[in-house]
Structure formats: structure tokens, C-alpha cells
N, C-alpha and C positions, 0 to 999 in steps of 0.2 A: 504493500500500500504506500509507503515513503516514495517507491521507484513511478508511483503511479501521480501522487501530488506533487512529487517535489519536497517536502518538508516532513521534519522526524514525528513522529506519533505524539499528540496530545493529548491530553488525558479529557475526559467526559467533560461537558459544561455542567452538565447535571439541567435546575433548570435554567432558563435563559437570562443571560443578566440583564440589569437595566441600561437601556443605551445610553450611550456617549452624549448625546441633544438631550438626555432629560437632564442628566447630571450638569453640564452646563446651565442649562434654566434654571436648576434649585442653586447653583452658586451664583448667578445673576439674582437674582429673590433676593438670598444671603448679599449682597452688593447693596440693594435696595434699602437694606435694615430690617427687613422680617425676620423672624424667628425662625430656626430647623424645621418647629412643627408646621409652622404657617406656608413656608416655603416650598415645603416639601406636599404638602395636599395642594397649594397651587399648581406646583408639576406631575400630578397625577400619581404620586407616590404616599404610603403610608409615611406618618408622623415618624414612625420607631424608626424608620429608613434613612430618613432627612436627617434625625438626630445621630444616627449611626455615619453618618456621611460626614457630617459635620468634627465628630468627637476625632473619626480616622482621622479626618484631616488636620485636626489643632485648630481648626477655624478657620481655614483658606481652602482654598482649591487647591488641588493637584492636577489638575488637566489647564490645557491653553480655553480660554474662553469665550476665545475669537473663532466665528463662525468655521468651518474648516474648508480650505479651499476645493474648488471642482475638481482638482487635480486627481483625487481618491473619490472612488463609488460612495456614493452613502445610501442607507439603509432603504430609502425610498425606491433608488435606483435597482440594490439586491432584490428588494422584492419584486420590481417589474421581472427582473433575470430569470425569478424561481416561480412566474408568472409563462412568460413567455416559454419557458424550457421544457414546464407540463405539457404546454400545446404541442410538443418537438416542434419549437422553432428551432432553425439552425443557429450558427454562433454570429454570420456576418447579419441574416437579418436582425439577430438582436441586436447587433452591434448599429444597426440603423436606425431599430428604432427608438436607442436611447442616445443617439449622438455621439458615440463611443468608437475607439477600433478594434476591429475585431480581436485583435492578438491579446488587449486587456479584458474582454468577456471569455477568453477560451481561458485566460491565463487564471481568471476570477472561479473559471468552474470548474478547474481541476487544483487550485490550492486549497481553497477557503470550503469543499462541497463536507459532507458527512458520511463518514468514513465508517459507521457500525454496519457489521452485518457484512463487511468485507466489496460491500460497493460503493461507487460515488454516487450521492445521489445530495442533491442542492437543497440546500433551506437556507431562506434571507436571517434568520436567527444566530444560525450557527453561523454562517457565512460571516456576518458581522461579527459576532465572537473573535472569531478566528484574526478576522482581519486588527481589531486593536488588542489584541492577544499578542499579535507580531508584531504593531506597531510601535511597544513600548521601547526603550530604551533604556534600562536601566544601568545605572552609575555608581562606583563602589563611594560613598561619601566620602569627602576631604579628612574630617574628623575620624573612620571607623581608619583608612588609610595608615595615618599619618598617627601615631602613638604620643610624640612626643609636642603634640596640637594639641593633642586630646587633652592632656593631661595640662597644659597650662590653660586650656581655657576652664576647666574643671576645678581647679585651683583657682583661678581670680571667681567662678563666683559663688562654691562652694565652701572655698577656704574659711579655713576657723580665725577670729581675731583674737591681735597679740596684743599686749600692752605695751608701754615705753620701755620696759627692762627686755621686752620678748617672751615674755611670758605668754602662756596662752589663753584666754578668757574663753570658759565655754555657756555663755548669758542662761538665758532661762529653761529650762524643760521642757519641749512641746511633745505632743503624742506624734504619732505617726502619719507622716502621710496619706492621705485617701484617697487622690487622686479629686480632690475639689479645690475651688480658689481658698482665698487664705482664711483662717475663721476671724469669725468677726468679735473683733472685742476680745481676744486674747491673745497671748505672748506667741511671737514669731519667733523661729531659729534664726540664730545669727551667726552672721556668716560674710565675708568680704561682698559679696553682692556688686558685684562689676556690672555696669551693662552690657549686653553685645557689642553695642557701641563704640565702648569706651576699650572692650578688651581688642576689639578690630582694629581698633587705632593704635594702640600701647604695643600691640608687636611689631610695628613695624618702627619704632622707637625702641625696643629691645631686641630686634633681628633684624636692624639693618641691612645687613648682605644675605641673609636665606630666605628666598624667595617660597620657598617651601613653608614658611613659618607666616601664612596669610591664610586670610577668609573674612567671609564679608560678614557684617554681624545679622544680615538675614539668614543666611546659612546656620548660623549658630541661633536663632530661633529654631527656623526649620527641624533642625535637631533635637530640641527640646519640646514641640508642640507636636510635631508628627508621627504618628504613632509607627514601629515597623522600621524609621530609620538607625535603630542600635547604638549610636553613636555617642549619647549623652544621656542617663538615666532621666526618666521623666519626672522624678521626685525635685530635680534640683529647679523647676519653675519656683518652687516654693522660695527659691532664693533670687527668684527679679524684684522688683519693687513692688510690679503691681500682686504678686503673685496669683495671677489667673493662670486656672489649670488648664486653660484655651485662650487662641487671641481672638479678642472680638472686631468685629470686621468693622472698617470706619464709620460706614454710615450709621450703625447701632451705636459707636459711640458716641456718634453727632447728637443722636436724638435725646432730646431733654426730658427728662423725669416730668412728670404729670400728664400723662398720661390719660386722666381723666378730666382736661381739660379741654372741650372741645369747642371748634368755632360759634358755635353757635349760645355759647355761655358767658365768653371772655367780656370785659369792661366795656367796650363798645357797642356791644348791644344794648346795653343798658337802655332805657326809655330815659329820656332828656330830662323828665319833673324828678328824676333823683336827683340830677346833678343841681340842679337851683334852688334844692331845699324846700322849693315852697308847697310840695307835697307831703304829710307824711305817712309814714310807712316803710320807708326804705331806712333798710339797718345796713350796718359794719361790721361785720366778726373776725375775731380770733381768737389764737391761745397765748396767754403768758406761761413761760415755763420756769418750773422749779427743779430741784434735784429731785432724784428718784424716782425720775420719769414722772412726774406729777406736773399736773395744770390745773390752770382756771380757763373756762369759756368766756368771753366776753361780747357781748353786743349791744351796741348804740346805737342809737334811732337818728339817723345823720339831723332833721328840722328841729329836733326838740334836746338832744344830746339824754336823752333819757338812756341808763343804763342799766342794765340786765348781765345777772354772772352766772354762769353755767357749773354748777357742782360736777366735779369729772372724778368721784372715789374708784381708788381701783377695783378692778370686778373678781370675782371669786376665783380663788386661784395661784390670783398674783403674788411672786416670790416663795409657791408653794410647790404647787402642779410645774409640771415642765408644757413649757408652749408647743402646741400643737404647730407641726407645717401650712400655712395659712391660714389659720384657726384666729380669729380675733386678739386685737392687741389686748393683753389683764390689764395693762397699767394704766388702763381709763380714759386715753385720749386717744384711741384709736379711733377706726372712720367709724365704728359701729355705735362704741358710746357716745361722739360727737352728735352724729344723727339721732338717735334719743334723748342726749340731751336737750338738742335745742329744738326738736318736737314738742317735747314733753312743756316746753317753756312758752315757746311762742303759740302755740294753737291756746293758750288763755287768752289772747288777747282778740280785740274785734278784726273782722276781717279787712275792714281801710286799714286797719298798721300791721298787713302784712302781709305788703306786697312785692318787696324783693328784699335780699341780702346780698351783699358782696363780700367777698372772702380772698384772702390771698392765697397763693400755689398749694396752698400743703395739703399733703395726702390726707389730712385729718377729715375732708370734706372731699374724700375720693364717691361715697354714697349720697350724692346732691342731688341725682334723681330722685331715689328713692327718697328724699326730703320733701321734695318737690309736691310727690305723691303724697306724702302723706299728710304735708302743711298747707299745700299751694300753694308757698312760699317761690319763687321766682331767683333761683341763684347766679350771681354772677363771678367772675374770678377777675382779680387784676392782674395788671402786667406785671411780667416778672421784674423784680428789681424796681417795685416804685411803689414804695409806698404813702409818696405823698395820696395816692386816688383811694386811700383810706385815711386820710389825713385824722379827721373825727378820733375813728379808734386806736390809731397810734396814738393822741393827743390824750386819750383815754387810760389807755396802757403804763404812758406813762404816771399818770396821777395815781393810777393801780399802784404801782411801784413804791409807795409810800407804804402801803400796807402789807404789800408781798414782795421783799427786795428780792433780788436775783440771789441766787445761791441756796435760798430757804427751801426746805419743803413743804409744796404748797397741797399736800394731801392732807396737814395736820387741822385744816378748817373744814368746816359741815357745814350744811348749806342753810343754818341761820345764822350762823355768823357773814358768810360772805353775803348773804341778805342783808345785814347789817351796814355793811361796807357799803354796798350798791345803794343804800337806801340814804348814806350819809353822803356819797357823790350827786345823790338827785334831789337833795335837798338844799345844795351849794348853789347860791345865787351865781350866773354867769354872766358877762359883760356881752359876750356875742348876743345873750338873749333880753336885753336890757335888763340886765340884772332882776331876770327872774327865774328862779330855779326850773331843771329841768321836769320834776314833777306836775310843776302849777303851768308850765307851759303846754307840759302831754295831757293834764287836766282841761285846759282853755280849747285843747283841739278836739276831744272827746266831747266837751259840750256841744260846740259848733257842730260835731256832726250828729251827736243827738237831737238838735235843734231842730237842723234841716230836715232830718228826716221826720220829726212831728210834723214842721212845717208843709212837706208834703205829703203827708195822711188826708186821705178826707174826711 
């Protein structure tokens, strides 16, 4: 069968792999900023696939990405081959009717055909196979090569740190490895932590004349995300800065956090009679933080500066039970108890003052739909980085700050004390309001509209 193809016996595909054109689309996706999963059901492929795709690869592609030229049949082409060859077309008409010369369709049916059962016999599957089966190239690595590479780039960013005397310093204790980014909120191994960078540059500054004693600091990623290339133990990411146990692809890391922030919420949309005050109804929120992962809720009625504080205890659990994987934040301020909080607070009030709120970015207020739903409450978010377009409850916050300094924890008050608080801010005469407190002014508006509305009773 060799004397028959041309080419040494291959072993089984078993079943057919996935082509070359899908694998490009899902690392195109991955370009875009989508996710493995997302990525990967866009190109017709299961989630598990895409993630598997992705892990192989450390987070880049492995293949050219660029369309592949006409030069080579593609898989469109294979199948008309194993189309026209059922009909016994001969090799030059097929060779016409796909714009091809004949000596590449003969050459195409007797290398790449399927060889079980001791005949040739054609299939666009295997045909394909066969062909980027041969196509690869493979390359012994610089690093697996070259021992005395290895072992200095291993050293700068594995190496243990010494003191001034030389001494050796081995820092803190971490567990082992898992093959995940770095953990959060505890002690890293330390370790000289060279970038690729920096170690690409420094040899050629310490091996001037050995040309052999080079590599680019991609290469030395490469080695350490890629799974298969042998060359650099994959435990030692844990010693880059960022320590991901994968690189994320640039567009992912362009994309900004909030995620639940969408066009049609942001400060812009706002209806105009918030911004001039002279309706009211429209509040300001946020959180003041304390230690211990503890908060206060705050909300201010931008026309009247009436303020309202959000009791945020932490929820059963916390600092006891171990946190659930996406399982609500315990410590109180998460998007869940935010949203009950100020549920629970603002549906007291008449339906004129409670016509929208604005919020800044934070995930506390990732559940503003579901607020929406359950208050009618109207949310909007500001722009990042401005907080003057809450000007009110910054203004607010900080007058809070008298009562709850930074640093304190602010879980140790119950919610008649910070009633207390709130009730001693809305009784402070204001100059903005011709010095008259924010209660007798949210009073004068609540008559007015109980007024009108007698007024049109009949």
C-alpha cells in the first residue's frame, strides 16, 4: 500500500477531526474577546471543545489564521473530488471541472485516499486529514535543544532570592501548584521573576559573542503556556507577575469590567427633569466602605437632598461556611443584598419619588433589572471615572464620613442607629435649599402632590 500512495502507513483517524476553517473561526471569536464557550458554539462546536482548544493552546492559536491560499485543495474542493469520482468521472474531467491540473487530482487520489481494507478508495474527510496530517512541520524547540538556554532562562525566573550576605531567602509557604492563575488574597512563591522580556535582553548583555545563547521572549512564553512543548515546566507561570495559568488574548483584556452595564442604562439616557432638579424622584446611590468587607447603602433624592441609608448586615454564613462558587457574596454588599436592600426601602415611598436612581460602575448593582422589576425604579449608571454626575451623593458621603470614618467597621451599627444618622442629616438646615432642611422640603413636595391630586378629584 506505501508503493501504491507514495507515503508510509498512518495510523487510523478514528473519528474525523475538526477542520482547519473551524479552528480558525473559534481563534478569530477568541480575537474578538468572546469567551472558549461563547466562541466555540458560535463555530459550530461544543463549549468543552473550545475550552479544550483554548487550554492546549495557552491562549493563542497554533495555526496561521490567514485565510489559506488556493495554492492547496480545501475541503470544499475534496468533496466535489469524492463527489465527482463516485460518478467514475475520470481525473482530467475532474480536473476541469474544478479549475485544477490534472497531475494535482491524480496526485490528490492516490496520496490522501483511504487505505482500510487494503484498497484506495476516497473520502473528503480523511482526504483532509491526511493532507494537514502532512502539512505540519514540526520543530525541535530552541529551549528543549539547547540545555545550557534552558537552564539560564529557568534560573532568572524560577531562581530562589538571596540577601546582601548571599544568603538564600526562601519567603513564604504556598501549596502546590494546580494549574490555575495565582490565588487570590494569599502568599505567592518567590522567586527572581525575570520577565521574558527582560531575560531576552540580559543575554545578549551576558553572551555577547554566542549567538546560540538567544531567543525571543515570545518563544519563552510559548514554552511556558503551550501545553506538549516540554521545554519549561508549566508550574513556573506561577513565577511571571501576572501569574495566569493562560495568556488572555488582547481584546479580553481591553474589555472593561461591568459588564452589566448596558447602553441603554448609562447616564445619558437619563430623562433631562433629573438633571435640573426641579422634579422629584430621582435618587443617587452608593456604598461607603468599611473594613471587613462591611458597608453602608446610601441614597439621596438629588431636588430635596433627603437621605436614606441602606442597612447591609452580613448574611448567614459569613466568616463561617466556606463561599460557594458563584453563590452570593455573605459579607452583605453583594449584588443580591444590595437589591433587597434598596427594595425593601424604596417601595415605602409614593410612586412620584420613585422614578429613577443612578449608580456608579460597581458590580454591587450588577441585579438592576431585576430592581427595576420589582420597584419600577428606573436605573441608570454613570460614566466611569466621574463622579462629579453624582455630585449630591459624593457630597453626601462625604458628610457620612463624620460618623463612619474610613478604616472603621461599619457592620458594628443596626439599622436604628444609622436611622438615626440619616434622620440627623435630614434635619440639617441647607443653604442650597434656602436653609431649609431636607425633610421639610421632601414634606412641602408630598403636600403639593397630595394637593393636586385632591384638586383633581371630582
Amino acid at each position: 500500500m506505501t508503493t501504491r500512495t507514495g507515503r508510509p502507513a498512518m495510523r487510523s483517524p478514528g473519528r474525523p477531526p475538526i477542520h482547519r476553517d473551524v479552528e480558525r473561526a473559534f481563534w478569530r471569536k477568541i480575537a474578538e474577546g468572546l469567551t472558549s464557550e461563547d466562541a466555540a458554539l458560535a463555530c459550530g462546536v461544543s463549549g468543552p471543545v473550545g475550552s479544550r482548544w483554548f487550554r492546549e493552546g495557552g491562549g493563542m492559536p497554533l495555526i496561521e489564521l490567514s485565510p489559506p491560499s488556493g495554492r492547496y485543495l480545501s475541503f470544499t474542493e475534496r468533496e466535489e473530488i469524492a463527489l465527482l469520482k463516485a460518478q467514475h468521472r475520470g481525473v482530467r474531467e475532474i480536473a476541469r471541472c474544478l479549475g485544477r491540473s490534472p497531475s494535482t487530482i491524480s496526485r490528490e487520489l492516490r496520496r490522501n485516499a483511504a487505505t482500510r481494507g487494503g484498497r484506495l478508495d476516497y473520502r473528503a474527510s480523511i482526504a483532509q486529514w491526511k493532507a494537514e496530517l502532512m502539512a505540519r512541520r514540526p520543530k525541535t524547540p530552541k529551549l528543549v535543544a539547547n540545555a545550557q538556554l534552558r537552564e539560564y532562562v529557568q534560573a532568572r525566573l524560577a531562581g530562589r532570592l538571596q540577601g546582601p550576605a548571599g544568603r538564600p531567602v526562601a519567603g513564604p509557604r504556598t501549596s502546590a501548584w494546580k494549574g490555575r492563575n495565582k490565588p487570590r488574597r494569599q502568599d505567592r512563591r518567590w522567586a527572581l521573576s525575570w520577565s521574558p522580556e527582560q531575560i531576552s535582553n540580559r543575554l545578549k548583555v551576558d553572551f555577547p559573542d554566542d549567538e546560540s545563547m538567544r531567543i525571543s521572549h515570545e518563544a519563552i512564553y510559548q514554552a511556558l503556556f503551550i501545553q506538549g512543548r516540554g521545554a519549561l515546566k508549566r508550574e513556573l507561570v506561577a513565577c511571571l507577575r501576572t501569574g495566569r495559568a493562560l495568556r488572555v488574548p488582547r481584546a479580553r483584556s481591553r474589555r472593561k469590567a461591568g459588564g452589566h452595564v448596558t447602553p441603554d442604562v448609562v447616564i445619558s439616557q437619563r430623562p433631562a427633569e433629573a438633571e435640573d432638579r426641579a422634579v422629584p424622584g430621582h435618587w443617587e446611590g452608593d456604598l461607603i466602605i468599611g473594613t471587613n468587607r462591611s458597608a453602608i447603602g446610601t441614597l439621596v433624592e438629588r431636588t430635596t437632598r433627603f437621605t436614606v441609608l441602606l442597612h447591609l448586615p452580613p448574611m448567614e454564613g459569613y466568616g463561617v461556611a466556606e463561599r460557594l462558587k458563584n453563590g452570593p457574596a455573605l459579607a452583605g454588599r453583594g449584588a443580591e443584598a444590595v437589591r433587597d436592600a434598596i427594595a425593601k426601602t424604596i417601595t415605602t415611598l409614593p410612586g412620584q419619588l420613585r422614578r429613577s436612581l443612578t449608580w456608579d460602575r460597581g458590580k454591587e448593582l450588577a441585579q438592576h433589572v431585576q430592581l427595576r422589576i420589582d420597584t419600577g425604579v428606573q436605573v441608570y449608571f454613570a460614566d466611569p471615572h466621574s463622579p462629579w454626575q453624582r455630585g449630591t451623593n459624593e457630597n453626601t458621603n462625604g458628610l457620612l464620613r463624620q460618623y463612619f470614618p474610613k478604616g472603621t467597621d461599619l457592620s458594628r451599627w443596626d439599622a436604628e442607629q444609622l436611622a438615626a444618622v440619616a434622620l440627623t442629616l435630614n434635619t440639617r438646615p441647607r443653604k442650597t435649599l434656602g436653609w431649609k432642611t431636607p425633610a421639610e422640603a421632601l414634606d412641602d413636595h408630598l403636600n403639593s402632590l397630595l394637593n393636586s391630586s385632591v384638586a383633581t378629584t371630582p
